[in-house]
N, C-alpha and C positions, 0 to 999 in steps of 0.2 A: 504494500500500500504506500503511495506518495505521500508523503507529510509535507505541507507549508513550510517552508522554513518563517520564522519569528520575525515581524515585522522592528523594524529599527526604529527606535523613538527618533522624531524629529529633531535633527542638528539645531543647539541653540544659536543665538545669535553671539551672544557672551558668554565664552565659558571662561573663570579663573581656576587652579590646579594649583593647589598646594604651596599657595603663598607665605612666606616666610620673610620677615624684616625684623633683624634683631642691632642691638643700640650696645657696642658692650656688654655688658653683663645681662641686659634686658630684653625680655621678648617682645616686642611691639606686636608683631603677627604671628601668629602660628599656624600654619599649614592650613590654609585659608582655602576654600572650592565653593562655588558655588555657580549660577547660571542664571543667563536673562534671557526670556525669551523675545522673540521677536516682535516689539509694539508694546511689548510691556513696562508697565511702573513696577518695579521694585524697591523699598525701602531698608538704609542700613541704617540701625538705631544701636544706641548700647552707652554707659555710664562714661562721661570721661577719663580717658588713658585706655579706652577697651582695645584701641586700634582702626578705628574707623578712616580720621585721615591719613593715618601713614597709609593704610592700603589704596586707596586712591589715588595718592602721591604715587606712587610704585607700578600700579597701571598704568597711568596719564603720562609715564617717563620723567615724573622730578624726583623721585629717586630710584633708587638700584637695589632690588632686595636681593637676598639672601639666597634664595630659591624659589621655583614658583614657574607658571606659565602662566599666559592668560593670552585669549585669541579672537579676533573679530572676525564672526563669518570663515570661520574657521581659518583664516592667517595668524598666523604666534605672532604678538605687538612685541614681546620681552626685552627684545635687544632697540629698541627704535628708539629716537630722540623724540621728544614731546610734539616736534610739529611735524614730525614725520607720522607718529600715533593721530594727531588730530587731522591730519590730510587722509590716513585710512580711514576715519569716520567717526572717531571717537574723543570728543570734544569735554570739556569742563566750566563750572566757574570756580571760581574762589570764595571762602568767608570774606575776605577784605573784597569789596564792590571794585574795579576798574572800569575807570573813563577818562576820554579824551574831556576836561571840563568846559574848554572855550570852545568848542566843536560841537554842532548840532547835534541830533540823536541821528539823522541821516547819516553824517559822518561818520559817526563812532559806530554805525553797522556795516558801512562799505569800508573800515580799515579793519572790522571784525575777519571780515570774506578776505581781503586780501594776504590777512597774515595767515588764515586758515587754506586757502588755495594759491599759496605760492608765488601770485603774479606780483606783487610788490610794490612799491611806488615807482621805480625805476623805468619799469615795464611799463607799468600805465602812464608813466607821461611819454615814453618814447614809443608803443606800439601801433599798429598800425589799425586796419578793420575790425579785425577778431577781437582785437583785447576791447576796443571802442562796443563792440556789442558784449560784451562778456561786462563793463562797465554799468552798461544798458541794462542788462538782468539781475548786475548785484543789486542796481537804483532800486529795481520793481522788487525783488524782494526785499529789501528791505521795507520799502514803503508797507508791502504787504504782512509780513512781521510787525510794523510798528500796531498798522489794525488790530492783528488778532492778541496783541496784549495790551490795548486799549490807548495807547498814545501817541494814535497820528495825529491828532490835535497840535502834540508836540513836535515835530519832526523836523523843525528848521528851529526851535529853540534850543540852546546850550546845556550840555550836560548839566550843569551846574545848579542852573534851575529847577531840575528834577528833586524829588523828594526822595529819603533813603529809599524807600519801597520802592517809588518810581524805579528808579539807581538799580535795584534788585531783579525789574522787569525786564530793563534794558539791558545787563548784563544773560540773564536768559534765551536774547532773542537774539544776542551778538552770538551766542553758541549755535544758533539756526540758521546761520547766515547758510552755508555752504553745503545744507542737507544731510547732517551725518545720520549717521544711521543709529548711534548711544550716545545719549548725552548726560552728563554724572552732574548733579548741580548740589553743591556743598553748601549747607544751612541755607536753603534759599529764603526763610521769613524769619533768619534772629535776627531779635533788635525789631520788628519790624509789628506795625498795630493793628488787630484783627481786622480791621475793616481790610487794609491792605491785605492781610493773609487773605480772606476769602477773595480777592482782583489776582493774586497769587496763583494760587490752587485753581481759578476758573482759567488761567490764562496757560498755565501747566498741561491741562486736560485737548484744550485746544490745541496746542504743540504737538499733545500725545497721536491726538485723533488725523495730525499728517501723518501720521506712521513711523515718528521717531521711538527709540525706547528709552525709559528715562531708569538712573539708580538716584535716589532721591537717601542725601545724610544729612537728620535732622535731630536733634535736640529737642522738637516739639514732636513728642507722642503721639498726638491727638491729629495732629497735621497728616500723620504717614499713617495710622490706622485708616484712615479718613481716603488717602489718596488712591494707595497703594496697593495691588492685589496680592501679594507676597512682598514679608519683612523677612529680613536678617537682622539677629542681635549678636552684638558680637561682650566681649567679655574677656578680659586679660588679654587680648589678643587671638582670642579662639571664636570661630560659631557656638553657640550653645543655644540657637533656637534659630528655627525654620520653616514659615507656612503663611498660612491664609493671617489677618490680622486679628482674629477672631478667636483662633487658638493662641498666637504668639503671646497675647495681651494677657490670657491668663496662664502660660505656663510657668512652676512655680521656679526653674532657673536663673528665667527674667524678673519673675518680680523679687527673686535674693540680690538678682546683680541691682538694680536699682533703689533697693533699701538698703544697699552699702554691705551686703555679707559676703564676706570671700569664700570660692571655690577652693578647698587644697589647699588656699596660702600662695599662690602662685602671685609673682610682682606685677605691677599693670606700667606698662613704659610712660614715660611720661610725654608720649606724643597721643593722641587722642587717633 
């Protein structure tokens, strides 16, 4: 009799493999794995010093860990320089907001595209047709970007005029410039006041529903239950919970690590 052979689960979009970043004596990451699928929001939560952003530093290439793989669409990013990872597709922000302040919001979207796809300033004031229509579509998107996170309003006014949350919005839509395919956005509402949060999270969903997939590291619980169809909590540097946010929120691991009781005894690094 013929048997089927086993159908292959679907290749994710992001997979990470056993990520490891240690400090001297301390373990910031431990043997880290986990997967994004393709279109999805997932959430990495966990107590300060758990590991959260050194692992993201370490995908995104600003630093160099220890051991570890991780692959877009099944290319290994591991050895690539930051803008050689962001030119494959896999973009970031930062906790600290960046912007051009005396530059429009226009602006600071088409220098977003240019340092993300390569062409440069050089190239665009010396090219020729191509780069003048490649100009032409960075305009329309961004103009299109500023829309759908609510501040074409603003789009010939100065960074600087923007409000932190504004600030927080526009940093969002500079990682859209160029279509990636992951986009990792670190505390995208601290510091930032609910009203804002909910312009936040509806302008999130819109990004999502182009087909990007978002890893969402937040500090606000309730934001990533809230967004996210699967969390990660991390803890000394380790996973220690993984699922829908419905189990994550009450399993009893998580709720030790956030009421401050240690696993083991094991040291928590002191990079977050």
């Amino acid at each position: 009799m013929n048997v089927a052979p086993p159908l292959n689960p679907v290749a994710p979009l992001f997979e990470v493999r056993g990520l490891s970043k240690r400090y001297l004596g301390l373990t910031a990451v431990d043997d880290l794995s986990y997967r994004v699928e393709a279109g999805g929001i997932v959430g990495l939560i966990g107590p300060n010093g758990s590991g959260k952003s050194t692992s993201i530093d370490c995908v995104t290439g600003f630093q160099r860990p220890d051991a570890g793989d991780w692959l877009l669409d099944g290319q290994s990013l591991a050895r690539l320089a930051p803008h050689r990872i962001a030119q494959a597709g896999l973009v970031r922000t930062f906790q600290n907001v960046r912007a051009y302040n005396e530059m429009s919001l226009l602006d600071n979207l088409r220098i977003a595209g240019q340092e993300q796809d390569g062409i440069g300033w050089l190239r665009a004031l010396t090219g020729g047709e191509r780069l003048k229509r490649a100009q032409e579509r960075a305009d329309e998107r961004a103009a299109g970007l500023l829309g759908l996170i609510g501040l074409a309003d603003y789009a010939q006014a100065p960074a600087a005029a923007l409000s932190y949350g504004q600030r927080k919005l526009l940093a969002i839509a500079a990682t859209m410039m160029t279509r990636p395919k992951l986009v990792i956005l670190d505390e995208p509402v601290a510091g930032v006041n609910p009203t804002m949060i909910r312009h936040i999270e509806q302008a999130i969903r819109r990004l999502n529903a182009e087909g990007v997939a978002l890893i969402i590291i937040e500090h606000n619980v309730e934001f990533v239950m809230n967004l996210c169809s699967r969390v990660l909590v991390l803890e000394s540097g380790r996973k220690i919970a993984e699922g829908a946010p419905s189990l994550v929120r009450s399993d009893p691991l998580v709720l030790a690590a956030y009421l401050g009781k240690s696993r083991g005894g094991r040291q928590a690094a002191a990079h977050g």
